[in-house]
C-alpha positions in Angstrom: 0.0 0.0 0.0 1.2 3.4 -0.9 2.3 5.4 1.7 0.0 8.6 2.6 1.9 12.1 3.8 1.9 12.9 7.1 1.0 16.7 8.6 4.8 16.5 9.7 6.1 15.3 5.9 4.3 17.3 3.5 1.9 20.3 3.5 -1.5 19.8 2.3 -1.9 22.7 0.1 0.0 25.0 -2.2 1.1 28.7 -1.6 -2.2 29.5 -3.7 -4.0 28.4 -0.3 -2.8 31.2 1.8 -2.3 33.5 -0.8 -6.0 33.1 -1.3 -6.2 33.2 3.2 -4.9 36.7 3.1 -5.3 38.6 0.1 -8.3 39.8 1.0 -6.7 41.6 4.2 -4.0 42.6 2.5 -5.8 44.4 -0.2 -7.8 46.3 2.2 -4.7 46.7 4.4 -3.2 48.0 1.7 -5.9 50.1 0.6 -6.4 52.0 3.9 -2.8 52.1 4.5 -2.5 54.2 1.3 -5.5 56.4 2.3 -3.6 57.1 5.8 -0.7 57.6 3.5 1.5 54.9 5.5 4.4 53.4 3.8 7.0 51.9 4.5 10.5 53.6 5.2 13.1 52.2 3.3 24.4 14.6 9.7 26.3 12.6 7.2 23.4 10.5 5.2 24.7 7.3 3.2 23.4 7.6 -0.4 23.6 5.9 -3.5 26.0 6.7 -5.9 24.8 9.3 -8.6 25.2 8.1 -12.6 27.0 10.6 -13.6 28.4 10.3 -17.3 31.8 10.7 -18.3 33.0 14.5 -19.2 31.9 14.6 -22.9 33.1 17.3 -25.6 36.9 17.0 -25.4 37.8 19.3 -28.0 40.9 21.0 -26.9 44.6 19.9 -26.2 45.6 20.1 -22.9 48.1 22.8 -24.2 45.7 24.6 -25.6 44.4 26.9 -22.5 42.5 29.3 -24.1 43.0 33.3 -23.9 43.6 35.4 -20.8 41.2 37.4 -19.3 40.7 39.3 -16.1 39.0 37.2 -13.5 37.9 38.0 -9.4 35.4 36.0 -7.5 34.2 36.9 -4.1 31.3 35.7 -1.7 29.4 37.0 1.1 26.8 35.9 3.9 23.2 37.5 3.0 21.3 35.4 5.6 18.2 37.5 6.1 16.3 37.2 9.1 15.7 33.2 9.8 12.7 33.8 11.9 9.1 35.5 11.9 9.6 36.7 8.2 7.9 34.5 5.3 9.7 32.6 2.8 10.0 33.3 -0.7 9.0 30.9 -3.6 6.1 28.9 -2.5 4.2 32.2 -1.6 2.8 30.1 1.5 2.0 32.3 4.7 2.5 29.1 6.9 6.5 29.1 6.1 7.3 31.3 8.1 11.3 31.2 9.7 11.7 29.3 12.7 15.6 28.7 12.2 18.6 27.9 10.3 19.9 24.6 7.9 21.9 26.0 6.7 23.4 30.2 5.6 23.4 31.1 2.6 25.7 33.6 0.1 26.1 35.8 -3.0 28.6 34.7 -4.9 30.5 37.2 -7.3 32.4 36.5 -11.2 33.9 39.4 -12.5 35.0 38.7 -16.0 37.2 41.7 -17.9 39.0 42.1 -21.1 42.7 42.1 -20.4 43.8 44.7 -23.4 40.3 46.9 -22.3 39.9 46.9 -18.9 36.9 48.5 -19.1 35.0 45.8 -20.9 33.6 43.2 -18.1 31.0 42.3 -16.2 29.4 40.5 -13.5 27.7 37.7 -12.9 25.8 37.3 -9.2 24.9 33.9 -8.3 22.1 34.7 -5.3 21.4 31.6 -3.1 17.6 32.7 -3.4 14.1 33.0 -5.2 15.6 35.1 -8.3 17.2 38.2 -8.5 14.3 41.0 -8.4 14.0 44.6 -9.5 14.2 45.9 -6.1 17.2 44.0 -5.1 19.0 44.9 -8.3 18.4 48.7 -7.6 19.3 47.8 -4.2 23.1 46.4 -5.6 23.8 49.0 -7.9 23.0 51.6 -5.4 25.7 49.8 -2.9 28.6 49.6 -6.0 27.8 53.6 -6.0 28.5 54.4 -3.1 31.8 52.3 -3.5 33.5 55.5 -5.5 35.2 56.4 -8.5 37.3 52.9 -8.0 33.8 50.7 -9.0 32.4 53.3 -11.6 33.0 50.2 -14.3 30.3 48.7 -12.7 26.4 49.7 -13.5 23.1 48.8 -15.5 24.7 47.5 -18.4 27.1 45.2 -17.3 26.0 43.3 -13.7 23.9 40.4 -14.0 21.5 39.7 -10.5 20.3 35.3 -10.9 18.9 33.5 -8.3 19.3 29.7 -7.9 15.5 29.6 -7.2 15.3 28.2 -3.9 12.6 28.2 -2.3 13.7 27.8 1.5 15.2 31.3 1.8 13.6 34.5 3.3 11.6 36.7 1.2 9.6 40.1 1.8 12.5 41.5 -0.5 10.3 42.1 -3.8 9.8 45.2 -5.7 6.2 44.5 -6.8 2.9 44.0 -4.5 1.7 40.4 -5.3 5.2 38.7 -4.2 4.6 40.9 -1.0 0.9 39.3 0.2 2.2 36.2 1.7 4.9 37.7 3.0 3.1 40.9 4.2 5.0 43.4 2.6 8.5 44.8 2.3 11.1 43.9 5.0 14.1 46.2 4.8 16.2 44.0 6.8 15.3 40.3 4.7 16.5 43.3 1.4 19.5 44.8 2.7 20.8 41.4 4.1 21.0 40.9 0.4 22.3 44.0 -1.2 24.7 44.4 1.5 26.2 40.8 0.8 25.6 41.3 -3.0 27.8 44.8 -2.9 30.6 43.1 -0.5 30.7 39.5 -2.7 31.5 42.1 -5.6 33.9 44.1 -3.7 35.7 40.9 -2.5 35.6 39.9 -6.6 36.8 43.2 -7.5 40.1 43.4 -5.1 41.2 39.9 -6.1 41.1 41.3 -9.3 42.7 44.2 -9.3 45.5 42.7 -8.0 45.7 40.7 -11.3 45.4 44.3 -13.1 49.1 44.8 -11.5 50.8 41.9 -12.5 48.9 40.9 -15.4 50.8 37.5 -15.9 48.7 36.8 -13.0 45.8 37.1 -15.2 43.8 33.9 -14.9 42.2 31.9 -17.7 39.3 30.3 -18.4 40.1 26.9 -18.7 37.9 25.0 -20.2 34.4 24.8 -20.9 33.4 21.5 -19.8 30.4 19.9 -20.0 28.8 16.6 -17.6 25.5 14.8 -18.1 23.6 14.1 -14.6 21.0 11.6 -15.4 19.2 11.7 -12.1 19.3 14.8 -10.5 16.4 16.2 -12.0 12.6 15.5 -14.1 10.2 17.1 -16.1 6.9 17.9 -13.7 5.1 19.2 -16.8 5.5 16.3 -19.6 2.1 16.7 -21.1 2.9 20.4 -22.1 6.0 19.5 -23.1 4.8 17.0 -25.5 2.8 19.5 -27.4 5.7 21.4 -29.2 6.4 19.6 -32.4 7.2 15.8 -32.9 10.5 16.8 -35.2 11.9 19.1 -32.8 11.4 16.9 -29.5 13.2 14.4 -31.7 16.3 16.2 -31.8 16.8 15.8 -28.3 16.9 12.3 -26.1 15.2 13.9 -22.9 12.5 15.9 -22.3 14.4 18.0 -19.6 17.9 19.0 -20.0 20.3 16.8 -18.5 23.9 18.3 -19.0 25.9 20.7 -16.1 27.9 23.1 -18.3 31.2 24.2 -16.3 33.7 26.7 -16.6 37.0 26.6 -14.3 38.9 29.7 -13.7 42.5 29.0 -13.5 45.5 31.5 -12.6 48.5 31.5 -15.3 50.7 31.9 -12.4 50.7 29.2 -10.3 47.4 26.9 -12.3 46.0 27.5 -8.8 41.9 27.5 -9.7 39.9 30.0 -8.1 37.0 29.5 -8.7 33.9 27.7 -10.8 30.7 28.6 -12.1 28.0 25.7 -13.5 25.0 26.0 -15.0 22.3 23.0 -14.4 18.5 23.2 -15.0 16.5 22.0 -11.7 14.2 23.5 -9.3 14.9 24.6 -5.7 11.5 22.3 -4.3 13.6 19.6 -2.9 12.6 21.2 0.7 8.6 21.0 1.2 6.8 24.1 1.6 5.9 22.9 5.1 9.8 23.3 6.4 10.7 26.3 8.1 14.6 26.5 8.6 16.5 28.7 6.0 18.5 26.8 4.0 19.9 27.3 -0.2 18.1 24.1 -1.1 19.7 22.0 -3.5 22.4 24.2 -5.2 23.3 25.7 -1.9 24.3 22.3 -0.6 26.0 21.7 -4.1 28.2 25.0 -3.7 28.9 24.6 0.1 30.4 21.1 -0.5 32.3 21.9 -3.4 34.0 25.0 -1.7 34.5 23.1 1.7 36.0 20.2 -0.9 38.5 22.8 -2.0 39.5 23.6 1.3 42.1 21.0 1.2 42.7 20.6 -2.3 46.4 21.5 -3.9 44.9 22.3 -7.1 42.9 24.9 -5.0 43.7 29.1 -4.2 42.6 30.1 -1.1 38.9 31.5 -1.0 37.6 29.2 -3.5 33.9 30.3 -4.5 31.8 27.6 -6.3 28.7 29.0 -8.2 26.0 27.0 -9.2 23.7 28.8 -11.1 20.2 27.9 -12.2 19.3 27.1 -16.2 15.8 26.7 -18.0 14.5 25.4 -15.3 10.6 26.2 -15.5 9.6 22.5 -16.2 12.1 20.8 -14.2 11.5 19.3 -10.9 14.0 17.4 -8.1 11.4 15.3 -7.3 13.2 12.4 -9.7 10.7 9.1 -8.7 7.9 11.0 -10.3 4.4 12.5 -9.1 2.2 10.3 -7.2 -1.0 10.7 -5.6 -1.0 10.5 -1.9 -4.5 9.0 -1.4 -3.6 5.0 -0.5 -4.1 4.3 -4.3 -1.0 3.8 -5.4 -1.2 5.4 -8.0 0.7 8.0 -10.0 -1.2 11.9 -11.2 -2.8 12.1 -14.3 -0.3 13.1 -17.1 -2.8 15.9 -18.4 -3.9 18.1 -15.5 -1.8 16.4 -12.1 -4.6 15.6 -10.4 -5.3 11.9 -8.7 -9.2 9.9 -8.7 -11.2 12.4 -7.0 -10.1 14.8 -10.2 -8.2 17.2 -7.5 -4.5 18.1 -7.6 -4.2 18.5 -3.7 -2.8 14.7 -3.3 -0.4 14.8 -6.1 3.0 15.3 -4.7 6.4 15.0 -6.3 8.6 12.7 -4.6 12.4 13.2 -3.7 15.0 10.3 -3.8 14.4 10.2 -0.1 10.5 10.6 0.0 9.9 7.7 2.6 12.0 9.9 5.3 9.7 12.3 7.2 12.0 15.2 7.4 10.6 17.8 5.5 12.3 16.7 2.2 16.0 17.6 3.4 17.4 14.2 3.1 16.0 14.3 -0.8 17.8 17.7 -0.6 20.9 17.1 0.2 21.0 14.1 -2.6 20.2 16.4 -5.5 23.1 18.7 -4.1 25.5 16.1 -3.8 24.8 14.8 -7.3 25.2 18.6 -8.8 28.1 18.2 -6.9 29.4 15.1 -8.2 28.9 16.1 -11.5 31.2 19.2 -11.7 33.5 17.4 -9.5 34.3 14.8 -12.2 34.1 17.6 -15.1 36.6 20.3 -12.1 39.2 16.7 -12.1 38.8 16.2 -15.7 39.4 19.6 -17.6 43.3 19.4 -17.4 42.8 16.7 -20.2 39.5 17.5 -21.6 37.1 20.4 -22.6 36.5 23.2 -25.0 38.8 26.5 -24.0 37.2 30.0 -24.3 39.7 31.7 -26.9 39.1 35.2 -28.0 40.0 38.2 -26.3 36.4 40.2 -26.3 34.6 40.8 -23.1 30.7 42.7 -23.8 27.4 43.4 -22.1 24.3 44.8 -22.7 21.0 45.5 -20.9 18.4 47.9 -21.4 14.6 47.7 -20.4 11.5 46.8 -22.4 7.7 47.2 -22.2 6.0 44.5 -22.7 2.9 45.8 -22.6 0.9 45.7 -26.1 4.3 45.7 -27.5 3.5 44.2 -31.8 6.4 43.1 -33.3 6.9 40.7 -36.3 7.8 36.9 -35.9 10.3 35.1 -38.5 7.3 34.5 -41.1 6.1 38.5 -41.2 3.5 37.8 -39.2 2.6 40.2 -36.7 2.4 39.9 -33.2 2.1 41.0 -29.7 2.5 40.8 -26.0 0.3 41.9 -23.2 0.4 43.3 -20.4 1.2 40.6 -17.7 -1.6 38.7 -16.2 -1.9 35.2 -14.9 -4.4 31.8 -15.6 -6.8 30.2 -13.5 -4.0 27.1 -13.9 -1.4 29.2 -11.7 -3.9 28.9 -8.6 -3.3 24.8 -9.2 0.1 24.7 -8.5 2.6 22.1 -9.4 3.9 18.4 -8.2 5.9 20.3 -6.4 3.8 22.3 -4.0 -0.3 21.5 -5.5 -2.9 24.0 -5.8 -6.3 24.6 -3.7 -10.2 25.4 -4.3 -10.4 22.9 -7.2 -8.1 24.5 -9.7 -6.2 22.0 -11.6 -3.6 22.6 -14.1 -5.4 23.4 -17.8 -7.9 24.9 -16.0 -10.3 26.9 -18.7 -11.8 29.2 -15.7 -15.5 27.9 -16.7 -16.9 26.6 -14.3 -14.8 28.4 -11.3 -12.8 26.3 -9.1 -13.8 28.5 -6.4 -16.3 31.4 -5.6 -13.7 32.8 -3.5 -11.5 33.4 -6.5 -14.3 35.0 -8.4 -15.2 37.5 -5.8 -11.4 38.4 -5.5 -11.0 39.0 -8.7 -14.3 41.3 -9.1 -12.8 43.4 -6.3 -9.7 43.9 -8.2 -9.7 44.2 -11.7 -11.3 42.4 -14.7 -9.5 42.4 -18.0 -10.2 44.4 -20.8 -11.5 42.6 -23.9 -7.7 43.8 -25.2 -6.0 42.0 -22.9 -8.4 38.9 -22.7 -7.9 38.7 -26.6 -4.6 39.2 -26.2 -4.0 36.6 -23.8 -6.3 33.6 -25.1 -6.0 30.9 -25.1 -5.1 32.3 -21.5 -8.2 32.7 -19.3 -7.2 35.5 -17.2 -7.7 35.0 -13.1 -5.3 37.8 -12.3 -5.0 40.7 -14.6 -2.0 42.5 -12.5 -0.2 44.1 -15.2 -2.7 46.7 -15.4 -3.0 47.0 -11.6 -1.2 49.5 -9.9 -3.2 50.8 -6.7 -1.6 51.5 -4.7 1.5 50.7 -6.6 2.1 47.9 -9.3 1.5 44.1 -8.8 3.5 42.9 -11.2 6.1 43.9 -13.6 5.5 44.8 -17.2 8.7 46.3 -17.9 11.2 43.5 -18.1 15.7 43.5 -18.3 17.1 42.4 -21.3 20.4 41.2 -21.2 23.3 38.9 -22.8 26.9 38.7 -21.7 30.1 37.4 -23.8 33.6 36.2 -22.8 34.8 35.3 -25.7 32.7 32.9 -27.6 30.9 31.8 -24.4 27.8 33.8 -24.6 24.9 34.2 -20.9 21.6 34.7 -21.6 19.9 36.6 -18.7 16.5 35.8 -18.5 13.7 37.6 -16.0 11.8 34.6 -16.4 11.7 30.5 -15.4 12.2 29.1 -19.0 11.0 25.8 -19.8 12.9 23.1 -21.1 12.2 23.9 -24.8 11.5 27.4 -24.6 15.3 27.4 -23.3 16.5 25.1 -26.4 14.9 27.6 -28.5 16.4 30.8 -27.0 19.5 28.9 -27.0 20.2 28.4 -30.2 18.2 31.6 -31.9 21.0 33.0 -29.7 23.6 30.9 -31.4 22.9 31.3 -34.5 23.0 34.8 -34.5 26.3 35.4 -32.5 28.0 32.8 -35.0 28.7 36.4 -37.2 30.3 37.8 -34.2 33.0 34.8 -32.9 35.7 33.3 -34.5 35.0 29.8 -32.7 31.5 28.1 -32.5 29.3 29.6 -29.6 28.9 28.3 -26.8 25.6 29.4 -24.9 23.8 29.0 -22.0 21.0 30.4 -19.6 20.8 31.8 -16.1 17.9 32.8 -14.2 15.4 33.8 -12.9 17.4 37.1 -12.9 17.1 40.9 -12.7 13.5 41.7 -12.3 11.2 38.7 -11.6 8.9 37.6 -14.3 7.7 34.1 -13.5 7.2 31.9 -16.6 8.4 31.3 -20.2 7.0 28.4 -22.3 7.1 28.1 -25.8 3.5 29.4 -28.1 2.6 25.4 -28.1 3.2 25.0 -24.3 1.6 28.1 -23.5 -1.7 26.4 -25.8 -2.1 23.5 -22.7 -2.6 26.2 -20.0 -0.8 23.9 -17.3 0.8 26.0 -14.4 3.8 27.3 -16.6 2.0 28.6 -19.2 -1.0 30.1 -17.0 2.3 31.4 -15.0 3.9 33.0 -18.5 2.9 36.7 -17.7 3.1 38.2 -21.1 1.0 36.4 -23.1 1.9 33.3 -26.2 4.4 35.2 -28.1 6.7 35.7 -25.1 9.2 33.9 -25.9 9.3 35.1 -29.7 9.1 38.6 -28.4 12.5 37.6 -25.6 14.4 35.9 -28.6 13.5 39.2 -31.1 14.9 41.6 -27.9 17.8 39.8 -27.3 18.9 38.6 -31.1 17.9 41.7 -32.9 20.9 42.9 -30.6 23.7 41.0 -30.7 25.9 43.6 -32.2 26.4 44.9 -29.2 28.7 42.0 -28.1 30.5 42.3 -31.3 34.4 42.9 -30.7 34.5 46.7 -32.6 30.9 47.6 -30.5 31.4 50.6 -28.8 27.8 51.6 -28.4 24.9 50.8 -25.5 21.0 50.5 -26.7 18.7 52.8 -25.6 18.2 52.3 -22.0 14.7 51.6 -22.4 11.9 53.1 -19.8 13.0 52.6 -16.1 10.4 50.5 -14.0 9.0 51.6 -10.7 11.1 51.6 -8.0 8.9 50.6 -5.0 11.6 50.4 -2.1 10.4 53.7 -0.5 7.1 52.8 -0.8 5.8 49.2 -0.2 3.3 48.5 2.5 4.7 46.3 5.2 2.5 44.6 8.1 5.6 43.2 9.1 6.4 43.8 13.4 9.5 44.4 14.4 11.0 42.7 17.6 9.8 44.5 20.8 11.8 43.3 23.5 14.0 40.3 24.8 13.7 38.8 27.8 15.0 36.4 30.3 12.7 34.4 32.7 13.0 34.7 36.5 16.3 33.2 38.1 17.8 32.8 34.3 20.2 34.7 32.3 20.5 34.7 28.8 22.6 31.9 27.1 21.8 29.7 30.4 21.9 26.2 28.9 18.3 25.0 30.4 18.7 20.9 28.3 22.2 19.8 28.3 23.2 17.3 26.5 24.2 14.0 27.2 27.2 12.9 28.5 28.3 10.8 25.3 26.8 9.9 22.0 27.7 7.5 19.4 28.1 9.0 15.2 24.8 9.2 13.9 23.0 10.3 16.7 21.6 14.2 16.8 22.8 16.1 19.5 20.6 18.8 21.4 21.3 21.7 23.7 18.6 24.2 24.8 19.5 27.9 26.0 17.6 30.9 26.9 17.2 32.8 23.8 16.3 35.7 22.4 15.5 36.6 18.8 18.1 36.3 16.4 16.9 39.2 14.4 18.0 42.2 16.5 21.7 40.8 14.7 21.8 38.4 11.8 25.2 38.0 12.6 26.0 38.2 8.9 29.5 36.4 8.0 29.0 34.5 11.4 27.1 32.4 13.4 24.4 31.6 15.3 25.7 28.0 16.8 28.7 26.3 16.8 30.0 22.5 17.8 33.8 23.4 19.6 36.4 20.0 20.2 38.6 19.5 22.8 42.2 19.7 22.0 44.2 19.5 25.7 43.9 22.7 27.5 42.2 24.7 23.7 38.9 24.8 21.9 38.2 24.4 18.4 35.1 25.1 16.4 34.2 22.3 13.8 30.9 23.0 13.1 29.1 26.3 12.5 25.8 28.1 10.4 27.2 26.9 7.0 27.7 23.5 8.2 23.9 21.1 6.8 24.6 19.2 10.0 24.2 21.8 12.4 20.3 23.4 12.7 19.7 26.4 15.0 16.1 26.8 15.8 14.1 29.5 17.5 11.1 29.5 19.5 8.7 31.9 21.1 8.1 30.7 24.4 5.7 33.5 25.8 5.2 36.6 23.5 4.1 38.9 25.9 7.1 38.7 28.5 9.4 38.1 25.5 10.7 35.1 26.7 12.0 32.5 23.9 14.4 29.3 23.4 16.8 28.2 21.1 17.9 24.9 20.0 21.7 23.6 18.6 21.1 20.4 16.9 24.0 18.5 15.5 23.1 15.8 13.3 26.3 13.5 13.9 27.4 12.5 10.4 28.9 9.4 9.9 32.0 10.4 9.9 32.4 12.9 12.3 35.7 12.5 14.8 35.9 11.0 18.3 36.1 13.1 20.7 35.1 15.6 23.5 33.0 18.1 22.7 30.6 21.1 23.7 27.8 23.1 22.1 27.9 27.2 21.3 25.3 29.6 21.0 25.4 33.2 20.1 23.1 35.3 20.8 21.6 39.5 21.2 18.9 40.3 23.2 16.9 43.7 22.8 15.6 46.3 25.8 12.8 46.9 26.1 13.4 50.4 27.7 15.8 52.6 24.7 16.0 49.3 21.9 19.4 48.4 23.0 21.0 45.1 21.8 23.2 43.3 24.2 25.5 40.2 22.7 25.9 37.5 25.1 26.5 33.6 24.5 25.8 30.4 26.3 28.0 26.9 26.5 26.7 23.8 27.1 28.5 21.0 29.0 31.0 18.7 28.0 29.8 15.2 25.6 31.7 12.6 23.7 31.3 11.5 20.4 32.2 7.9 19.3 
């Protein structure tokens, strides 16, 4: 018999369900807030072995290392507030922080041209949702302020991606409808970003100038290298996929993308690598929507290990900074045994609309590699990391011998901004077309395998009859489309038109980035949007095609995002037809991605090696950072019960433990958002060594989870938690638990740092 989730395993309903819980309120929230003129100031698991292929595209020489370039990495902490601030991704007011997995980082590339220094640009890798408009103003701000020094840095030329996880804090967003579940704009969970964005670059930017000096320093980009990873990802949306043409699906053996594209920067000097940066397509739902400690998800756990891998490594420069960056990810799921319906039947969800015999979506649930362990999905987690992981390991040992090297000197960027809104232009045949203003389906309130829907909806969902009254009467209060847009969006039935919403200030974005960056004959897409499987294939090589006229070598191109202002979907015209989640999700209407690939081909020049020129900037969206509505409260006051101190240890732990087993200690807490203790820690496991102490684990350590609890609100009293999950090979030994803490007055706001100890325990 199949086994049924558990309240403690998987939640019973997607985002859409609270979204739908408190829209309402915040609507009129937001409606009286603006007429009152508020705003807002600005363990060691055994797992299988992954199948990973062997390294494939072995082009160059192992002499043949490619052309020089300027080349600085840095990374930086930009764990937000763990606790009492919403999540981003699933857009469920239920996650809400309660502690820590695991921290997570910005990691910086700065890429120059060695003969024009002033030709390079930047590529952020954000452990989070996507990179958003008001994060993105946010960064640029911060480079700014950095002086004269960083002036080379700006609009054109600095690239914001997200690795889409969905375990991460949000209330960061520029626009109002990623602000509901989270109840607005938190200006802590935004600068915890932008300030580790800026200092990731900064940390990129001195490791390069340093090259500038001594330019036989100058690193290279050794090759591009390229690994297939059969299992670490699936499509969740076959059926959709399945209606682009027969001829084309044929030119390709799986319906998701399966190869991790790698580049390794080496220096010239000493072939010491500093650094790499992948690209793999897979989403960041391997932790259920129901699990409340900040982690990266899967491609944080993938980064983490490779840089603590390096730690030790000779082939290895000190700092190491391992990027793994998201791809056309908008079909794919980590949930690789498939979608199954959680109802006793044993059976898997229908291939057409996800849903199990009742005709409802809420039982279908995609299932991890580890979907029989009730924890929340992080075992399942972890796997998909560690076979990312794998995979550019064996491509990082390999590229010595094998790979393609970037050659040609040129280093470009553009980006300028677009209006998508009733925006005709002509497809490849003459035809002519348009976008729409962006609006959203009645198939985005079903949700996916990876976190289903609520009220009914399932995924194709014509709107007729409504799934749920409750949507209907939302919608009436808000806006119904105009007979423009509906026509301009069928087959799309509209459930949200929030392009043309802007009370009190705009839902959703209509004016999107368009970008593309070159080294070389390696060319980045930078798309605002999840792109599907195909609709990424197609981009791809439109891309390809066209920047053929511009490199001496064969291009080499690939995708990152969601990135730069946050856009939701992209499916291709046939895909958008079906109406499943992705294309009711795919704001701008069917010719989307025709009207991306026009923006971004029509173009290329600009990454030509003569260009000298920018495009027209384009109209500048709204910038809602001084304005968003927050119901966010802040912390009021810390306190310590009677006949305690803060950092007491109140449950010790035991007095020895054998590997495997988790380890707890309990203080007197307080709340860990008066000081996010950014670039430190919140816990730490210390080992005896004769008379001295040394810390072995900390915040970035998976094995280690801090969590936070409220124990009476009114007297501020609360608790925190040091788990260490004992991995299987963790040392013998003596050791003792840390915690560090800040407590806030009451009286004058005053944060006090303290820390508690716990006693002694061996491990063996």
């Amino acid at each position: 018999m199949a086994r049924s989730y558990s309240a403690n395993s998987r939640a019973p309903g997607r985002p859409v369900f609270a979204f739908l819980s408190i829209f309402s309120f915040f609507v009129l929230g937001a409606f009286f807030a603006t007429k009152l003129g508020a705003s807002v100031p600005r363990s060691k698991f055994d797992f299988r072995q992954p199948r990973v292929d062997t390294p494939v595209n072995a082009q160059a020489e192992a002499a043949a290392k490619g052309d020089k370039y300027l080349i600085g990495a840095g990374k930086a902490d930009i764990t937000g507030p763990v606790v009492e601030i919403n999540f981003a991704g699933y857009a469920d007011l239920s996650q809400t922080g309660t502690g820590l997995r695991q921290r997570i980082y910005s990691r910086a590339f700065i890429i120059g041209d060695v003969n024009n220094p002033d030709d390079r640009f930047v590529y952020l890798v954000l452990d989070q949702q996507s990179g958003d408009t008001a994060v993105r103003f946010g960064i640029l701000d911060g480079i700014g302020a950095l002086g004269d020094e960083y002036a080379v840095y700006g609009q054109g030329n600095v690239a914001v991606t997200g690795t889409h996880a969905h375990s991460a804090p949000g209330a960061w967003f520029n626009y109002l409808l990623p602000q509901v579940t989270s109840l607005g704009f938190d200006e802590q969970s935004y600068q915890a970003i932008v300030d580790g964005a800026v200092l990731s670059i900064k940390r990129a930017h001195e490791s390069l100038t340093e090259l500038e000096i001594l330019l036989y320093r100058t690193p290279l980009i050794w090759p591009i290298g390229t690994v297939n990873i059969t299992d670490g990802n699936l499509s969740r949306s076959l059926y959709a996929y399945l209606a682009n043409p027969a001829e084309e699906r044929a030119l390709y053996t799986d319906d998701v993308d399966k190869e991790m594209t790698v580049l390794k920067f080496q220096r010239a000097s000493d072939s010491k690598n500093i650094g790499i940066l992948t690209w793999y397509p897979v989403h960041g739902t391997s932790i259920y929507q129901n699990s409340t400690h900040v982690a990266g998800d899967n491609k944080g756990v993938a980064e983490l290990m490779f840089e603590k891998a390096m730690e030790g490594e000779d082939s290895a420069a000190d700092g190491f900074v391992a990027g793994f960056s998201q791809a056309n990810v908008g079909d794919t799921t980590p949930n690789t045994l498939g979608a199954w319906c959680d109802d006793g039947s044993g059976q898997m969800c229908s291939l057409e609309n996800s849903t199990c015999g009742d005709g409802k979506s809420q039982a279908c649930h995609g299932r991890g590699p580890f979907f029989d362990k009730p924890d929340l999905g992080i075992a399942s987690c972890y796997e998909i990391g560690k076979r990312q992981y794998d995979g550019a390991r064996s491509v990082y040992d390999s590229l010595d011998s094998s790979g393609t090297a970037v050659v040609g000197s040129t280093v470009k960027a553009f980006h300028f901004y677009h209006d998508m809104a009733f925006w005709k232009f002509q497809l490849e045949n003459g035809t002519e077309v348009q976008t729409c203003p962006a609006a959203l389906g009645y198939s985005f309130a079903a949700g996916t395998s990876d976190g289903p829907g609520a009220f009914d909806f399932t995924q194709g969902d014509s709107g007729t009859p409504s799934a749920s009254p409750i949507w209907e009467v939302v919608k009436s209060l808000l806006r119904a489309p105009s007979p423009e847009q509906q026509a301009c969006q069928n087959p799309k039935p509209v459930l949200l038109d929030v392009g043309e919403m802007s009370v009190p200030y705009a839902w959703s974005p209509n004016i999107i980035d368009v970008q593309l960056l070159r080294v070389g004959q390696f060319v980045i897409i930078i798309s605002p949007s999840e792109a599907t499987t195909m609709a990424g294939r197609r981009w791809r090589a439109a891309v390809k095609a066209a920047a053929a006229d511009i490199t001496d070598a064969e291009p080499n191109v690939v995708l990152g995002g969601p990135a730069n202002t946050y856009a939701h979907y992209l499916t291709t015209p046939e895909e958008f037809g079906i109406q499943r989640y992705e294309g009711a999700s795919t704001l701008f209407g069917q010719w989307e991605l025709p009207a991306y690939i026009n923006l971004t081909v029509g173009n290329i020049q600009y990454l030509a090696p003569g260009s000298s020129g920018t495009p027209d900037p384009g109209p500048t969206p709204p910038d809602n950072r001084g304005s968003s509505l927050s119901f966010i409260t802040g912390v009021v006051q810390d306190n310590a019960p009677l006949g305690k101190s803060f950092g007491d240890c109140t449950t010790q732990p035991a007095a020895s433990y054998s590997r495997g087993a988790v380890i707890n200690a309990t203080f007197v807490g307080a709340n860990p958002r008066n000081n996010l203790r950014l670039e430190g820690t919140f816990g730490a496991i210390e080992k005896q060594d004769g008379d001295t102490w040394t810390q072995v684990r900390d915040d970035s350590d998976w094995a280690l989870v801090y969590t936070w609890t409220r124990t009476n609100t009114i007297l501020g009293y609360s608790e925190v938690t040091i788990s260490w999950e004992t991995e299987a090979d963790a040392e013998p030994g003596t050791y003792r638990t840390k915690y560090y803490g800040d407590s806030k007055a009451l009286i004058g706001g005053g944060i006090t740092a303290f820390e508690g100890t716990s006693n002694t325990f061996t491990l063996s």
